[in-house]
C-alpha positions in Angstrom: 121.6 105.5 76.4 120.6 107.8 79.1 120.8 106.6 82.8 119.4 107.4 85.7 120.8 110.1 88.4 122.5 108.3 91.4 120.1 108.7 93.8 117.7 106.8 95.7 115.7 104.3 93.2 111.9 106.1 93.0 109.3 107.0 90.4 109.2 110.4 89.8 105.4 111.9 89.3 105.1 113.9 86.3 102.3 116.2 85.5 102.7 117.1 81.6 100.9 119.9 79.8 97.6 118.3 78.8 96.2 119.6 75.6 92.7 118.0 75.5 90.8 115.6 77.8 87.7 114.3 77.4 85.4 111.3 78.7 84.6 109.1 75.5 83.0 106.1 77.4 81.6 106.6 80.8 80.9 103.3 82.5 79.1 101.6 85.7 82.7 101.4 87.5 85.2 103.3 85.4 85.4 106.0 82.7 87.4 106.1 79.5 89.1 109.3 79.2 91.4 110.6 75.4 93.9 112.5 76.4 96.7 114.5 74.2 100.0 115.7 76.0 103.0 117.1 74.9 106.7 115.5 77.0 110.0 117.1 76.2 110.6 113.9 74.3 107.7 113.9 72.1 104.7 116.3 71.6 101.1 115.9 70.8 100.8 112.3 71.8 97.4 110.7 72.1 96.5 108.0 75.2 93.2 106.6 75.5 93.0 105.7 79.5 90.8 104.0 82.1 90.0 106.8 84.7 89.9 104.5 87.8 89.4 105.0 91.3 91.9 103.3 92.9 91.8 100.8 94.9 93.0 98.6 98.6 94.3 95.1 98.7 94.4 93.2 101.9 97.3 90.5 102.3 95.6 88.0 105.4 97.5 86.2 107.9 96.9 84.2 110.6 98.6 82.9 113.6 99.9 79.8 111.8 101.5 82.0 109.0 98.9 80.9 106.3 97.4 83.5 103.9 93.7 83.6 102.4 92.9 83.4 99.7 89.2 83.8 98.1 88.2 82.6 94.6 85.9 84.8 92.6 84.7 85.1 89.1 86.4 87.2 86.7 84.2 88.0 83.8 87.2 89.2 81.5 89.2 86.0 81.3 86.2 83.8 82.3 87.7 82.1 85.1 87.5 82.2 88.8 90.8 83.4 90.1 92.0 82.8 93.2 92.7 86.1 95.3 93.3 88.4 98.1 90.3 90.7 99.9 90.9 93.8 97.9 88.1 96.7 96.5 87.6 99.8 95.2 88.2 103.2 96.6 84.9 104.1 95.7 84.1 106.4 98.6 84.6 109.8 98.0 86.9 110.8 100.5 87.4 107.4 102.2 90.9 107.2 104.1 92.4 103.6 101.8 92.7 102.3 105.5 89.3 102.6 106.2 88.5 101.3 102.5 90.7 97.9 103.3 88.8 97.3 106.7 85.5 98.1 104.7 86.7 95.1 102.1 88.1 93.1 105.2 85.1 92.6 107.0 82.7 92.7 103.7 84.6 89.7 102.2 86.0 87.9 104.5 84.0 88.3 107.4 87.2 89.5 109.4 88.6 92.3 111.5 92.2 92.8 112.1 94.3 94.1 115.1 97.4 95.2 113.2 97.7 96.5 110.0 101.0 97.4 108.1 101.8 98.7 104.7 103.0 95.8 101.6 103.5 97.9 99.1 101.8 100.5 96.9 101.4 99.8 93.4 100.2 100.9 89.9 98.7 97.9 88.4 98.5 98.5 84.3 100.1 101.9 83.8 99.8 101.7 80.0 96.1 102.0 79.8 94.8 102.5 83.5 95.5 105.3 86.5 94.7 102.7 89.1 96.9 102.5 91.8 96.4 100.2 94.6 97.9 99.9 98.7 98.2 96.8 99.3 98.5 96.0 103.2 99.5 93.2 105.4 96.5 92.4 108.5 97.7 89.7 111.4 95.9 89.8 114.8 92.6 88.5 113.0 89.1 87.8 114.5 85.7 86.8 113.0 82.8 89.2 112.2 80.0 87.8 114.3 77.7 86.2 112.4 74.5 88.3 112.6 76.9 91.6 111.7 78.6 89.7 108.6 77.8 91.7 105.1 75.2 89.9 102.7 77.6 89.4 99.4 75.9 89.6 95.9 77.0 88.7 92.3 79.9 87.5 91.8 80.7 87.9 95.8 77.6 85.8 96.8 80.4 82.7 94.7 82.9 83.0 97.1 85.3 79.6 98.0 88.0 80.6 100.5 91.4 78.9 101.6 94.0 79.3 104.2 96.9 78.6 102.0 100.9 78.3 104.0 103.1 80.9 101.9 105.0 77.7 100.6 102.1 76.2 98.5 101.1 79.1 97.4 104.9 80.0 96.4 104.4 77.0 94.1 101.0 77.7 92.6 102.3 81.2 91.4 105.3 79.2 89.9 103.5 76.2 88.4 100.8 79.3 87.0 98.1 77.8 89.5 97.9 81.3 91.0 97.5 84.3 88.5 95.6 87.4 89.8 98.7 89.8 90.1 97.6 91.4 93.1 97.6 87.9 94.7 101.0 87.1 93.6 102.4 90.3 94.7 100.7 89.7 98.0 102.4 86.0 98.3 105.6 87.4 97.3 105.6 90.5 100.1 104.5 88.0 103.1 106.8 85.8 102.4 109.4 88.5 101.9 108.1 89.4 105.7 107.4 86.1 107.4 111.1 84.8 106.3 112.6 88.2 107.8 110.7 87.4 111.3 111.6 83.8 111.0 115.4 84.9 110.8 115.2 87.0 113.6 116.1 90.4 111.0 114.6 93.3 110.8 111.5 93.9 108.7 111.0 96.9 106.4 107.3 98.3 107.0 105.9 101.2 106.5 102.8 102.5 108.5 99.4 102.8 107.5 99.5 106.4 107.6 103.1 106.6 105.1 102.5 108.4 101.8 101.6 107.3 98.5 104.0 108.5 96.5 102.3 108.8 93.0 98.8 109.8 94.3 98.9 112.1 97.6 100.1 115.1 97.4 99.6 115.7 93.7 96.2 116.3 92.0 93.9 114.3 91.7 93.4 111.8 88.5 90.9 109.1 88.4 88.1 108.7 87.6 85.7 112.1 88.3 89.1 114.1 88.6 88.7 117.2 86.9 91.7 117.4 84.3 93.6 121.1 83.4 94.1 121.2 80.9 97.0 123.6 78.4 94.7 123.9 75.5 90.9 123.9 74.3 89.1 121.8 77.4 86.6 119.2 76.0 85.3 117.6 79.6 
């Protein structure tokens, strides 16, 4: 069995030579892109992806320690899920920052004072490039009303709840509560609300702190132009 190098716990990016590429379904939000790569391991494998965008996750707290949470409908599992503000970086060029107080104020009809990094994430890493910051926003105040976003679709459905990190500790356990992102988000604020509550430090990282798997390296989602090793078919 091979282990690890003794070094600080990370994913390591990897760029392998790409053979092919090409865009076999190109949809309304996201593109399905076959790819064959060769790793030391193996060579000439073949991946069928979802070229996403990325996207922003917003974990809300107020004064009294409560999260939101907002229930929308989820075509794929025909349910309506119970979630955090979150969207897509969609934007070309938007900062994810700007993109979460975009969402912030779109869906919950909120601004926020403070804003700290949760966590940064890759969501389905089998089948999708999506990667998502998730951040924590405290310091909250309402969108006045004739500035507040006009939802539509699915967002026009919209229930909302301020939920104490307890009860919704309980509805992830019971299976009450089973968006991922939302789950993550509960389990990060409590993580942080129990530190402050002790008196202990708290580790954050600012807004501006790298993503480790997506700056820096080039680009992959969806409109990404691919290099490619062999015979190009974008």
């Amino acid at each position: 069995m091979n282990t690890p190098h003794d070094e600080i716990l990370q994913d390591e990016p990897v760029i392998p030579p790409i053979t092919s590429s090409k865009v076999v379904y190109e949809g309304a939000v996201w593109d399905i892109r076959k790819e064959t790569f060769d790793l030391p391991e193996a060579t000439g494998l073949v991946r069928d992806l979802m070229a996403h965008t990325g996207a922003v996750g917003i974990a809300v707290v107020d004064d009294q320690k409560r999260i939101l949470l907002a229930q929308q409908y989820r075509h794929p599992v025909r349910a309506r899920l119970w979630e955090v503000p979150a969207g897509l970086l969609d934007i070309p060029g938007e900062d994810p920052l700007d993109a979460a107080k975009r969402e912030l104020v779109e869906e919950a009809d909120l601004t926020a004072e403070h804003w700290d990094v949760l966590s940064d994430s890759c969501l389905t890493p089998g089948g999708s490039s999506e990667t998502m910051r998730l951040y924590l926003a405290r310091g909250l105040a309402e969108v006045p009303e004739a500035d507040r976003h006009e939802r539509g679709e699915e967002e026009a459905g919209f229930q909302y709840a301020w939920v104490s990190i307890d009860e919704a500790l309980d509805a992830v356990a019971d299976g009450r509560i089973t968006n991922a992102i939302a789950q993550l988000a509960i389990f990060q604020v409590d993580r942080v609300l129990r530190a402050e509550a002790a008196g202990e430090p708290v580790a954050l990282r600012p807004v501006d702190a790298a993503r480790r798997l997506v700056d820096g390296r080039p680009e992959f989602g969806r409109g990404a132009g691919v290099e490619t090793t062999g015979t190009s078919e974008d």
